[in-house]
C-alpha positions as CSV (number, residue, x, y, z in Angstrom):
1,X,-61.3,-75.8,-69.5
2,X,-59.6,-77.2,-66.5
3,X,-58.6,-73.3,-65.7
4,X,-62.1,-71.9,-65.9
5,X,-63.1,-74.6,-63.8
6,X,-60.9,-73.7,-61.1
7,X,-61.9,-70.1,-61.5
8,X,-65.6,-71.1,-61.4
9,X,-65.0,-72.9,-58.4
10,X,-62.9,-69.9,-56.9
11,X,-66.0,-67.7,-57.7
12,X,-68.5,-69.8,-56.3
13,X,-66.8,-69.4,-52.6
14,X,-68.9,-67.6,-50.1
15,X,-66.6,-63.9,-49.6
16,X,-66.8,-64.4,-46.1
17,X,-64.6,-67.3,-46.9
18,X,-62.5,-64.8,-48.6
19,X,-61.5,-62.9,-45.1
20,X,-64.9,-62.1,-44.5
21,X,-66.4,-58.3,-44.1
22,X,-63.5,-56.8,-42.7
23,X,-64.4,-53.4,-44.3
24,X,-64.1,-50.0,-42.9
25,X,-66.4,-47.1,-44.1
26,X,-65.6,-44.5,-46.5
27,X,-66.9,-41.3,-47.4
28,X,-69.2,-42.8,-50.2
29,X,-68.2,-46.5,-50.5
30,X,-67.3,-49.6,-48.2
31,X,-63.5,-50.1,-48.5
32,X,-61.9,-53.5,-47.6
33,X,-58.9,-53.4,-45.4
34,X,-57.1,-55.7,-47.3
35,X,-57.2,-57.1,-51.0
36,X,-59.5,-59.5,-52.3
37,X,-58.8,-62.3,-55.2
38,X,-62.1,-61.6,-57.9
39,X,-60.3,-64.6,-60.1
40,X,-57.4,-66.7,-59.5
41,X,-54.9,-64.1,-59.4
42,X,-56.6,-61.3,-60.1
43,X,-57.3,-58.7,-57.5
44,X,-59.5,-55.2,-57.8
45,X,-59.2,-52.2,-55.5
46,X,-58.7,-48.4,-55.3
47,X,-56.1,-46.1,-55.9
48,X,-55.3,-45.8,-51.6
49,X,-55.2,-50.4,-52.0
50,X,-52.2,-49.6,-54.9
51,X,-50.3,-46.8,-53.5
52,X,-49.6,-48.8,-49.8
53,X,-46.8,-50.7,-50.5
54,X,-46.6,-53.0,-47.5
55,X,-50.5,-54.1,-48.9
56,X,-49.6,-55.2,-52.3
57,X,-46.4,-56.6,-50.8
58,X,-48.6,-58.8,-48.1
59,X,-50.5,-60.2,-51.1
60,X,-48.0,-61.0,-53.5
61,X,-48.7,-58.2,-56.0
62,X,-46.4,-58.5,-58.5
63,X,-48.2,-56.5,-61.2
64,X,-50.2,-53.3,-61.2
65,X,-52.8,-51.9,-63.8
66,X,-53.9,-48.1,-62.8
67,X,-56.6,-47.1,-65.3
68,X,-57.4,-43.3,-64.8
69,X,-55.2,-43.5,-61.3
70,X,-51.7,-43.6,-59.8
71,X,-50.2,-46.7,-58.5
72,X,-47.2,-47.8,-56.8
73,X,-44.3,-45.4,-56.8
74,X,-41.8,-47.9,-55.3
75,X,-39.9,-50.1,-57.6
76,X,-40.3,-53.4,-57.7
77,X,-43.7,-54.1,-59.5
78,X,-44.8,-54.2,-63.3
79,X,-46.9,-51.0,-63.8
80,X,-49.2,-50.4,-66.8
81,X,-52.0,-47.1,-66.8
82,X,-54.0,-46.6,-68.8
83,X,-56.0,-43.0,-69.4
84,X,-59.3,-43.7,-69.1
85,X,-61.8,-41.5,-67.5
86,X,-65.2,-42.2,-65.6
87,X,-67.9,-41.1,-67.9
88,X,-70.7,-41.9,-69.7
89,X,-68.5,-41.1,-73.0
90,X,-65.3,-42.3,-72.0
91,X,-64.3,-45.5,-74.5
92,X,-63.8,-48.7,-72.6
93,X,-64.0,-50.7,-75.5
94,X,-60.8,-48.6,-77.0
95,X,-58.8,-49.7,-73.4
96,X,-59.7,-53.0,-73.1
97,X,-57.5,-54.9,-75.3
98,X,-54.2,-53.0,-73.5
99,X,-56.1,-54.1,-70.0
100,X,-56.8,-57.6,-70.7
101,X,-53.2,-58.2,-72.8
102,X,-51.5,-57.2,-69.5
103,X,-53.6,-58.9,-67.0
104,X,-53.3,-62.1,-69.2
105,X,-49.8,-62.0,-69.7
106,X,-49.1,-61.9,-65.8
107,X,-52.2,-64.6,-64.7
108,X,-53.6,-66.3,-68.0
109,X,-57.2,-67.1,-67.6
110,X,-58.0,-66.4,-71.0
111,X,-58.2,-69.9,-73.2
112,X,-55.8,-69.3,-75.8
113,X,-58.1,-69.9,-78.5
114,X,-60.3,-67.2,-77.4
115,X,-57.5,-64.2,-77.8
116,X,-58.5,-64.4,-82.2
117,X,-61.8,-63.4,-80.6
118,X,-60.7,-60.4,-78.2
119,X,-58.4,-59.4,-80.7
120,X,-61.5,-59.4,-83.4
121,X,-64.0,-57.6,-81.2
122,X,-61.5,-54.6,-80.0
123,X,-60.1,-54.4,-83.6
124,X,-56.8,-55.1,-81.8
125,X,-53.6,-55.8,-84.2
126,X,-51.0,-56.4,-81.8
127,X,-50.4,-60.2,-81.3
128,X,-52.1,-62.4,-78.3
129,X,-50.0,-61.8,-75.2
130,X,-47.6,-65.1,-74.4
131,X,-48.3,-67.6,-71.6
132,X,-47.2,-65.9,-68.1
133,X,-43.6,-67.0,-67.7
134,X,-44.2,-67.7,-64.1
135,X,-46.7,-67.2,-61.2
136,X,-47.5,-63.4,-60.7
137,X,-50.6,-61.9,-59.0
138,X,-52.5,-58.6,-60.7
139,X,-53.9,-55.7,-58.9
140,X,-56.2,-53.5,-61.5
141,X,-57.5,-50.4,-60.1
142,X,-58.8,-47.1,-60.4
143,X,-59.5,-44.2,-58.2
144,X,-62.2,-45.3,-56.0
145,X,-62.2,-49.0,-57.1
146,X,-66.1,-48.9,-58.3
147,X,-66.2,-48.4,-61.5
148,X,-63.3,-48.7,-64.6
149,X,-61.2,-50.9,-62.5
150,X,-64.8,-53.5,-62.1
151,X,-65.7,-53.0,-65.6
152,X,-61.8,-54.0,-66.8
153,X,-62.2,-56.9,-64.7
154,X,-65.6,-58.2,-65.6
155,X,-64.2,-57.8,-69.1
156,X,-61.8,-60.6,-67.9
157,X,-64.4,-62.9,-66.5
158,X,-66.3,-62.4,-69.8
159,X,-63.6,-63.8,-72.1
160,X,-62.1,-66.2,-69.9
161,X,-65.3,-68.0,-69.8
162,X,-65.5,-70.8,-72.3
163,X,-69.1,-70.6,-73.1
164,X,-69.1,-67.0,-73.2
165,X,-72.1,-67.7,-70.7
166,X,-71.3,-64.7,-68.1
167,X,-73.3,-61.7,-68.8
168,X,-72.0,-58.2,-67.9
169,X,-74.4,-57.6,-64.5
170,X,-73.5,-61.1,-63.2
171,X,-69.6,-60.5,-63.7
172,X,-70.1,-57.4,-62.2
173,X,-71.9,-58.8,-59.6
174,X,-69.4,-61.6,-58.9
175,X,-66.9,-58.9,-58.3
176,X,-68.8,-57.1,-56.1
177,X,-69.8,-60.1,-53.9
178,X,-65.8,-61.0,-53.5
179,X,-65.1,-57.2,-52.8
180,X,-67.5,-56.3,-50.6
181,X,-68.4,-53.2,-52.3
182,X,-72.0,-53.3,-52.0
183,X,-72.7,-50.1,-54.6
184,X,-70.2,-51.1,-56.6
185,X,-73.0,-52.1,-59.6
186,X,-74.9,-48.6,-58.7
187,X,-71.6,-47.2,-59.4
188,X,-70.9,-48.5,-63.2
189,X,-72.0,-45.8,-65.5
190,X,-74.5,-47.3,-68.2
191,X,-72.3,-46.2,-70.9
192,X,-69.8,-48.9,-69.2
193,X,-72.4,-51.9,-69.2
194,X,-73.6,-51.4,-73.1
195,X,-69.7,-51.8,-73.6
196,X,-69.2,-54.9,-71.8
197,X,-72.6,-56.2,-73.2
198,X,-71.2,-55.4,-76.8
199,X,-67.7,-56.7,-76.0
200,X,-69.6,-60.2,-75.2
201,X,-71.7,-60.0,-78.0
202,X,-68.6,-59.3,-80.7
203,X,-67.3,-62.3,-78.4
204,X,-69.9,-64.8,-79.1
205,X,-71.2,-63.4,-83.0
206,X,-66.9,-64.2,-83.9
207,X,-67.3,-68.2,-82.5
208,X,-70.9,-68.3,-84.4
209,X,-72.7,-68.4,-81.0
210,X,-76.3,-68.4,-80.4
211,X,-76.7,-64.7,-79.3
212,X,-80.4,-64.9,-78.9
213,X,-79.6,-66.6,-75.6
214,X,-80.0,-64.7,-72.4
């Protein structure tokens, strides 16, 4: 509990105490300059954010998630991908368990008690991912950092939340607001959002939660 609290209380910062808007313009979306934390830890960006190596260097990356993208090719970092693509039919649901086992591993967040959950709702059979072994920092991205990479995250938010209180749209939102990627929700395919909304709901129906509560 003590952990969610610190990541509430990370989440409730203002961004521009987060570097504020230093964001350049891209062909379709803003683009920070440099990373940004979503949770203690935890950071979410595009493909360009994970193939500059002095970038994820200068923040500490010390493990990488590309989900339908390339990251780093230096040596150096803990690499995962995972094929998934952006569209209405692609299965998030079938990628999450891989996503959130690795960012857990690296960061925690997750109560332990709440991995019987995530294992229930993605019909997962590997075991829970141990404790980290020591203090690492995530970057999970995709191509444009809009989209799979913001879903995979607000996954995290979801089960790391005690209550099961967060809602897809206002983890979503959180990230966006840390991010500064202002279209980032017009981004997320619909497909993506029942997902997450299910995910929480399989979430909340396995600990016998009152799911007729917003």
């Amino acid at each position: 509990k003590l952990q969610f609290l610190y990541l509430i209380a990370f989440l409730a910062q203002a961004p521009g105490q987060l570097g504020g808007p230093n964001t350049a313009v891209g062909p379709a979306v803003l683009m920070p300059k440099r990373l940004r934390e979503v949770a203690p830890g935890l950071y979410q960006a595009g493909e360009a954010q994970a193939k500059n190596v002095d970038v994820l260097r200068a923040h500490g990356i010390t493990h990488v998630l590309s989900i339908g993208a390339r990251g780093p090719a230096a040596a150096g970092f803990v690499c995962k991908r995972i094929g998934l693509a952006h569209r209405d039919d692609a299965d998030l649901l079938g990628s999450l368990w891989e996503a959130l086992a690795f960012i857990g591993e690296a960061v925690g967040g997750i109560p332990p008690g709440r991995w019987a959950a995530v294992r229930h709702a993605l019909h997962a059979v590997d075991p829970p991912p141990p404790p980290p072994a020591r203090p690492a920092r995530v970057l999970v991205h995709c191509k444009a950092g809009i989209c799979r990479s913001v879903a995979a995250a607000a996954a995290f938010l979801i089960a790391a939340d005690p209550a099961l209180a967060l809602t897809p749209d206002a983890a979503v939102a959180l990230i966006a607001g840390h991010t500064g990627r202002s279209c980032v929700i017009g981004r997320q395919p619909e497909a993506f959002r029942q997902q997450l909304g299910a995910f929480r709901g399989a979430l909340r129906a396995y600990e016998s939660l009152d799911d007729s509560l917003p």
